[in-house]
C-alpha positions in Angstrom: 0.0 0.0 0.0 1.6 3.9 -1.0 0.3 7.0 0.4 0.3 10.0 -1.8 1.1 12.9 0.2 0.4 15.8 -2.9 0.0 19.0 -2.5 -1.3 21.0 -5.0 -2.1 24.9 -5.4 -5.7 25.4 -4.1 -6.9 26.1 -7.6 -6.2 22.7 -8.9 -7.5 21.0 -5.5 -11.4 21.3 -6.7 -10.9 19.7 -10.0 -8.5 17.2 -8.5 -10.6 16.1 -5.5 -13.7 15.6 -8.1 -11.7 12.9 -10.5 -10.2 11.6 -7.6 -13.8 10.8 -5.5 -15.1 9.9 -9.1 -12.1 7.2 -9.7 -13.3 5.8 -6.3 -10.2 6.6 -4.6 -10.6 8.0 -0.8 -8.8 11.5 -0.6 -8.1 13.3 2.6 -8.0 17.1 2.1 -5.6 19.2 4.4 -5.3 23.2 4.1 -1.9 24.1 3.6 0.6 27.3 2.9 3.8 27.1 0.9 6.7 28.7 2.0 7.9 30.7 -1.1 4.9 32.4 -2.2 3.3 32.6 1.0 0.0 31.2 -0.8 -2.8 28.8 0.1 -1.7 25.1 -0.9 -4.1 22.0 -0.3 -2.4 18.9 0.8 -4.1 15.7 -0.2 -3.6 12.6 1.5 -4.5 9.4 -1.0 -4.1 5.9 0.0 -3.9 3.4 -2.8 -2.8 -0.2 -3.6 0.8 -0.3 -5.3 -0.6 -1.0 -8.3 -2.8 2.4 -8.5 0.2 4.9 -8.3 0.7 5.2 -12.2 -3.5 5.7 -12.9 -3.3 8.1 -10.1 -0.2 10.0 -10.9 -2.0 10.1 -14.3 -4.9 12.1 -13.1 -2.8 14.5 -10.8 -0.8 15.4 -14.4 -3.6 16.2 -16.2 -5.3 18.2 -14.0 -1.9 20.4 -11.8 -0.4 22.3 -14.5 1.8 25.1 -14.1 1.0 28.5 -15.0 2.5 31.6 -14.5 2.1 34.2 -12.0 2.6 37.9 -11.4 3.9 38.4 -7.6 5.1 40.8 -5.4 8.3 39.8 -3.2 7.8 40.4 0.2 11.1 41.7 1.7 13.2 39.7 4.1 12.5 40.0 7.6 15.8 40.8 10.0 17.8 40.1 6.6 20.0 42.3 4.1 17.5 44.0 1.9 20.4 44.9 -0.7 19.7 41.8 -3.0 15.8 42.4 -2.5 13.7 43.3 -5.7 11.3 45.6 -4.8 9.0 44.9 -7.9 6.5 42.4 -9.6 8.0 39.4 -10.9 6.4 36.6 -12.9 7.1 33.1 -11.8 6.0 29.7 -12.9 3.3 28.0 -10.2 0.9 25.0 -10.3 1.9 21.6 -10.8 2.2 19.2 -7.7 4.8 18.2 -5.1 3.7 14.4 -4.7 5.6 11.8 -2.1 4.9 8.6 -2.7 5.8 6.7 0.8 4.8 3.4 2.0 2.8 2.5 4.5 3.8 -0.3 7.0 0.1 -0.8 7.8 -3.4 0.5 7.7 -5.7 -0.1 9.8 -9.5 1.5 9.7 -12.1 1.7 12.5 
C-alpha cells in the first residue's frame, strides 16, 4: 500500500478532489501554505494499492499544470534587503509536489 502525500495549489484542489472521489479513490484534504509564495496550498492525503500509483499520478498530471504568475516579493525580515527586488515578478506556479511513501500498515475503524 503507498500514500500519496500531494499538495497541490488550491486552484487545482477542486478539479482534482472531483476525479479523484469519481475514480473511487478516498482523498483526505488538508489546508496548507507554501513557503515561497506565502500562498494557500491543499495537501491531499490518497491511500492506494501499489498498483494504482501510475492511474493516479495520471490524473494529478492532467489536472496540476503550471502557469505563470505575477507576484510581489515580500522583503526579508531581519535580513540584508540589498539583494531584494522591490518589484513584480512573474514566476512559474501550479503543478504538484507528490511523495509517494509506504505504508507499513493501515488499519481502519
Amino acid at each position: 500500500m503507498k500514500l500519496l502525500l500531494t499538495v497541490v495549489q488550491d486552484q487545482d484542489a477542486p478539479p482534482l478532489l472531483e476525479a479523484l472521489i469519481k475514480g473511487n479513490y478516498r482523498v483526505t484534504k488538508l489546508a496548507s501554505t507554501g513557503g515561497f509564495l506565502q500562498a494557500g496550498n491543499t495537501t491531499l492525503l490518497v491511500g492506494i494499492e501499489d498498483n494504482q500509483v501510475d492511474t493516479v499520478m495520471g490524473i494529478i498530471k492532467e489536472i496540476c499544470r503550471h502557469r505563470q504568475k505575477t507576484v510581489t516579493p515580500v522583503p526579508p525580515l531581519g535580513g540584508t534587503a540589498e539583494s531584494f527586488v522591490p518589484f513584480p515578478v512573474q514566476v512559474t506556479v501550479g503543478g504538484a509536489a507528490v511523495f509517494v511513501i509506504d505504508v507499513e500498515q493501515f488499519i481502519r475503524i
